[in-house]
N, C-alpha and C positions, 0 to 999 in steps of 0.2 A: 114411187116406183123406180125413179133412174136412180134414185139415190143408193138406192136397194142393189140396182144391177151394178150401178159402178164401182159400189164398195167390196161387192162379189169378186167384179173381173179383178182389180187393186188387189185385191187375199189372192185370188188365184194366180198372177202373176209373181206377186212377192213372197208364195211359197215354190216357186220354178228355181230360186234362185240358189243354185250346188252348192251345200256347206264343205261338198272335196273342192273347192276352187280356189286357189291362191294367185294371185299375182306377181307377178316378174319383181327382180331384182339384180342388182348388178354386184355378185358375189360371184365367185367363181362354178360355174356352171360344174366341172367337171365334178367338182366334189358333192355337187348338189343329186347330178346324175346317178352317181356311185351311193349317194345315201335312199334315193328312191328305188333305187333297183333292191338292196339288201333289203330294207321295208317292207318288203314283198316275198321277200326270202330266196331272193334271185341271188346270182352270182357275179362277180368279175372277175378278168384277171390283176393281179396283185401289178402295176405298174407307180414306182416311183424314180422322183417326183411326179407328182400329177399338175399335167400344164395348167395354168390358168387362164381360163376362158371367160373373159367381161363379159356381158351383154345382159338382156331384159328377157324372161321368160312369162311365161304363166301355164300355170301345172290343172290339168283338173282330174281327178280318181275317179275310180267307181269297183266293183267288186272284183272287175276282172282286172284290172290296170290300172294304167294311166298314160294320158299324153301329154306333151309340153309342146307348146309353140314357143320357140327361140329367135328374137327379134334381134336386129342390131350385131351379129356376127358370122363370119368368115363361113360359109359354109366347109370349105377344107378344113379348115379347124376343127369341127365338130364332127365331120368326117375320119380325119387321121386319130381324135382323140377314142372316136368308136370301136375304130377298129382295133387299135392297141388294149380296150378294156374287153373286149370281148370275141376278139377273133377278125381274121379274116372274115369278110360279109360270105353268106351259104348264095345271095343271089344281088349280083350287081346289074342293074340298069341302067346306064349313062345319059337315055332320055327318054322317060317314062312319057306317058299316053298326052299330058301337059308338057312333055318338052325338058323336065328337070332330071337332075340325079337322084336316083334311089335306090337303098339299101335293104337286104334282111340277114337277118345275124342269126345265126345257128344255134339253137336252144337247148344243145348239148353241152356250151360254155357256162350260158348264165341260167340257164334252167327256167327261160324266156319266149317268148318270140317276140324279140322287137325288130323296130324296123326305122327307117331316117329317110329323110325324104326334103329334098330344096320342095320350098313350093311360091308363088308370088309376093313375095316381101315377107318371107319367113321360112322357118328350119322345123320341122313336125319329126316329134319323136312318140311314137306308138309301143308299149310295151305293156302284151298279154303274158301272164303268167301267174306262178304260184301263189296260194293266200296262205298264209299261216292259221292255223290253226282249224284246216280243212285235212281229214283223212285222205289218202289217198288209198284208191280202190284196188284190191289188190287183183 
């Protein structure tokens, strides 16, 4: 009988496990940014060159979006690099209900709602928006 319930919980946990879930790496963020946004069928704006951003992410999806926690870099870096791809932010917070800076980007640019966010020992990037190959209602 435990053998039964433990092998249960074991399935039941090792199917929790997000196949949208990737792990960080230390390639250039910005262009990593810019390829998840278009994936979605979002927008930016055309800036060249595109700085290069080191650091460690990990991305996870789902049908409405995606978020990245960004470990290991400059929050004004990923800051300045936001606002150049997608606009002046529509709503700036200098310190949010924790204490940090937060960001929302106007979904008129990229056909989005994301958002950036310092948070305790990381950079959260939230972006809801379009799916491909969903109608829109007219």
């Amino acid at each position: 009988m435990h053998k039964r319930i433990f092998f249960l919980l074991l399935l039941a946990f090792s199917s929790c496990r997000s196949p949208n879930r990737s792990n960080g790496t230390t390639e250039n963020f910005a262009q990593f940014f810019i390829s998840e946004v278009r994936a979605r069928g979002g927008r930016t704006l055309q800036v060249e060159p595109l700085p290069v951003i080191k650091g460690r992410w990990r991305v996870e999806r789902d049908e409405f979006g995606f978020q990245i926690h960004i470990f290991s870099v400059e929050f004004e870096l990923v800051d300045s690099f936001m606002t150049n791809v997608l606009g002046a932010p529509k709503i700036t917070v200098q310190e949010n209900l924790d204490g940090y800076p937060q960001r929302m980007y106007d979904s008129k640019i990229s056909g989005m709602h994301i958002q950036l966010a310092r948070k305790k020992g990381e950079i959260s990037v939230v972006a809801v928006g379009p799916r491909k190959g969903i109608p829109k209602k007219d």
